[in-house]
N, C-alpha and C positions, 0 to 999 in steps of 0.2 A: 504493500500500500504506500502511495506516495504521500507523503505528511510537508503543509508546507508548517514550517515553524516563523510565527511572526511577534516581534517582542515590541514593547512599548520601549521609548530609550530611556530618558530624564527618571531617575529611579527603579529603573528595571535594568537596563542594557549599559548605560553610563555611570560610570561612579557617582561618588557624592558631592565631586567637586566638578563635574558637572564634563566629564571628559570618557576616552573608550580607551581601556589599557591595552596596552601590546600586547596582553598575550589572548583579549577578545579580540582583536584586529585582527592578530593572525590565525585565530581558529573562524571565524569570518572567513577570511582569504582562504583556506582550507575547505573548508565547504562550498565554497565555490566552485573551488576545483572536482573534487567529487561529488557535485553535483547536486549536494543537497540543498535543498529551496527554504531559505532564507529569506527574510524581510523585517523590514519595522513598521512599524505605526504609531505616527506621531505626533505631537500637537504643533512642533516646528515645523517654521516655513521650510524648503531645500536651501534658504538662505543664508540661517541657523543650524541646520543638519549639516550643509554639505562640510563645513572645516571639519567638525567632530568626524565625519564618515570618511575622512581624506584618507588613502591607503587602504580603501576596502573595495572588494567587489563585492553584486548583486547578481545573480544570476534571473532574478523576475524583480519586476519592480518593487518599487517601495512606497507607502503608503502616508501623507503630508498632512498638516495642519486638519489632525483629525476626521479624515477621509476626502477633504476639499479636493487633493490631489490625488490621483496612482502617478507616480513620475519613473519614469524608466532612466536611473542614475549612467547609463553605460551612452544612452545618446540626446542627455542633458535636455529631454522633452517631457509635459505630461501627457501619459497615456489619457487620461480621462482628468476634467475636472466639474466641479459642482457650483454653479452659479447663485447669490441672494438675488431675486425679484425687484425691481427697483421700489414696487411699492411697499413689500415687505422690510427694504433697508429704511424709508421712510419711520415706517413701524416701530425698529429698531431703536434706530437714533432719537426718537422722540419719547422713547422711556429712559434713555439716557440724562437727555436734556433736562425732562420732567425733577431728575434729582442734583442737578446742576454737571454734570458727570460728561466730558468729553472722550471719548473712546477714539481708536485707532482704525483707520476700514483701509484691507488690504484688497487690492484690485488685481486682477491678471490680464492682462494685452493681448491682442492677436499677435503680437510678434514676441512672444513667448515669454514676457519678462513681469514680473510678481513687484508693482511697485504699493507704497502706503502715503495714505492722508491721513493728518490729524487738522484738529483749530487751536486747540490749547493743550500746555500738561499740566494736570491738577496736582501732580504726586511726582515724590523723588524717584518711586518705580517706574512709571512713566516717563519719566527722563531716562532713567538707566535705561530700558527699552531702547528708546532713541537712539543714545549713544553706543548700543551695544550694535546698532544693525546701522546704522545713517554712512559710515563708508560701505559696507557692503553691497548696498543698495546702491552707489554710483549715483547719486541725486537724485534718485526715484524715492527718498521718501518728502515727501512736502507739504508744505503749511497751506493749508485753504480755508476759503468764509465758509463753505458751504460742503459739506460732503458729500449732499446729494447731487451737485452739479458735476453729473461724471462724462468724458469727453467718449467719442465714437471708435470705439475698437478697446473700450476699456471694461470689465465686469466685474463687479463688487460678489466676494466670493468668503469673506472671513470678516469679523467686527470682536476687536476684543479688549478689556479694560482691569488693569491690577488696582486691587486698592481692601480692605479692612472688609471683614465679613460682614458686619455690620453697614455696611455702605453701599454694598455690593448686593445684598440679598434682596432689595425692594424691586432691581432690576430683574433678579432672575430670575422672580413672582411674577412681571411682567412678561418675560420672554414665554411663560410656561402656556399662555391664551395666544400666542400670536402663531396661526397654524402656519405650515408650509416652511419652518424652521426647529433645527437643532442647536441645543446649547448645552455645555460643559459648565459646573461651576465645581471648582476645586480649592484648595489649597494649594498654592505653589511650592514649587519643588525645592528651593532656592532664597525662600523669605520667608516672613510671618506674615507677609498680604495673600488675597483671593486671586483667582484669575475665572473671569466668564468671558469664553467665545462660545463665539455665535457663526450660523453658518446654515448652510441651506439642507433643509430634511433628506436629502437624498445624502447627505454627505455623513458619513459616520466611520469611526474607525473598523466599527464590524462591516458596515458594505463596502469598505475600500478593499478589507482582508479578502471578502468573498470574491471580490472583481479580481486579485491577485492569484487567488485560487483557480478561480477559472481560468484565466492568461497560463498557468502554470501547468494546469491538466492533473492540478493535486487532486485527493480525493478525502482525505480531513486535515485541518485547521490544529494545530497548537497553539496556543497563545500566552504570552509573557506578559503581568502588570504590576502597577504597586499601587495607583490613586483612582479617584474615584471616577475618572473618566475613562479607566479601562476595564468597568464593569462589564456592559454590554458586548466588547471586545469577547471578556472572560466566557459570559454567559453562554455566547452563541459559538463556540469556539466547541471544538470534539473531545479537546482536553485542555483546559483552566489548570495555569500552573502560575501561581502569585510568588514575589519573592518575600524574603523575611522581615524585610522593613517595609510592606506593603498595608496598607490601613486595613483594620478589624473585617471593612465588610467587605473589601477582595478576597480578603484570607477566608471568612465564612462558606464563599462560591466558588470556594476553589477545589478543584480535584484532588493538587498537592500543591506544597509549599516548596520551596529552595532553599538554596542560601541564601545570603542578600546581596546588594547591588554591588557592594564593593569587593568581592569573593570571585567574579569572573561566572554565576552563580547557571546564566542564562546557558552560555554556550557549552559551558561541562553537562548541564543537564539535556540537552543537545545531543552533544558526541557519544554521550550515554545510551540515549535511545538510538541512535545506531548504529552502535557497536551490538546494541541488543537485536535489534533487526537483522543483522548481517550475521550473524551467527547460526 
């Protein structure tokens, strides 16, 4: 049976300090080679992923900003992507507004290129954001009056905002009635603030998995997570395997547990299964 295995990175697949050690790079790179089908899924843009994943091959694609993307990393394209409605971004933004809250909206181009608007930053996280991604983006991220005025060849595909649970939650009470959309609200990986993205109902990390699945001609799903947006991932997956530092209610749905993120925990448990297979 062909198994693809697909892991969440940020707390599952990367350490704690936010990086993939050499010796997951090189069992990556090994699996490549013989052929086993590997993937992630992830809440990062390829913007964010791609430095972390520098030195690895994919043999089937890889799965983006919590299923917006499948992006095939070998010919620098998305296989498939998932568009927001422009009325439904209207929607969006205006439960934002409603609590004074300026959010981030990422667009992707006909000529292949993933750029972001903001108006303002209410928060030091929000700055960090900025300055963590504003050269890599090459002047594609930029300040505008209006979010909703988006140019022709442009599509609004991601909407996301860090800041205090408490600040955060009247928004994602909001998102919960506006149909024709998906949303994440977690705990970030990396701080003591929230993170809610937003993104269009067909996109999710479990139908990115399935679309990689099928591209791949696998015939079940393992899946790697630790927060709480990689429940449904878990759920729907043939076998649910959370790591040790993953929160109470992944661990509860989970098949089995690991090691944890900083143990290399994902790809031993991997090589594991098959070497058990081939036997």
């Amino acid at each position: 049976m062909k198994t693809l295995y697909i892991s969440d990175m940020d707390g599952t697949l990367l350490q704690s300090d936010g990086t993939l050690s050499e010796y997951t790079k090189k069992k990556i790179n090994e699996f490549y080679e013989k052929g086993v089908l590997f993937s992630v899924a992830t809440a990062r843009s390829f913007i964010s992923a791609e430095p972390l994943l520098k030195g690895t091959k994919f043999s089937v694609p890889i799965v983006l900003m919590n299923g917006v993307f499948v992006y095939d990393t070998e010919k620098n394209r998305a296989v498939k992507y998932h568009e927001i409605p422009i009325s439904l971004l209207k929607d969006i933004l205006a439960a934002f507004y409603e609590h004074n809250l300026h959010p981030f909206m990422f667009l992707y181009g006909d000529n292949g290129k993933l750029s972001i608007k903001y108006t303002e930053f209410d928060n030091e996280m929000m700055i960090w954001f900025y300055n963590a991604r504003v050269d890599m983006l090459e002047g594609r991220f930029t300040k505008a009056d209006d979010l909703t005025d988006i140019q022709i060849g442009q599509h609004p595909v991601y909407v996301n905002y860090f800041a205090p649970y408490e600040i955060l939650y009247p928004v994602a009470e909001k998102m919960k009635v506006i149909e024709g959309i998906s949303f994440a609200f977690y705990k970030d990986s990396y701080s003591d603030d929230w993170l809610i993205e937003i993104y269009s109902a067909d996109a999710s990390k479990t139908n990115g998995a399935k679309e990689v699945k099928e591209y791949a001609k696998a015939e079940s799903i393992t899946a790697f997570g630790d927060n709480l947006n990689d429940i449904l991932l878990l759920e729907n997956a043939d076998c649910a395997v959370a790591v040790e530092n993953a929160v109470g209610e992944l661990k509860e749905i989970a098949d089995t547990v690991i090691g944890d993120n900083n143990s290399d925990s994902v790809v031993k448990y991997i090589e594991q299964c098959e070497n058990a297979t081939n036997l």
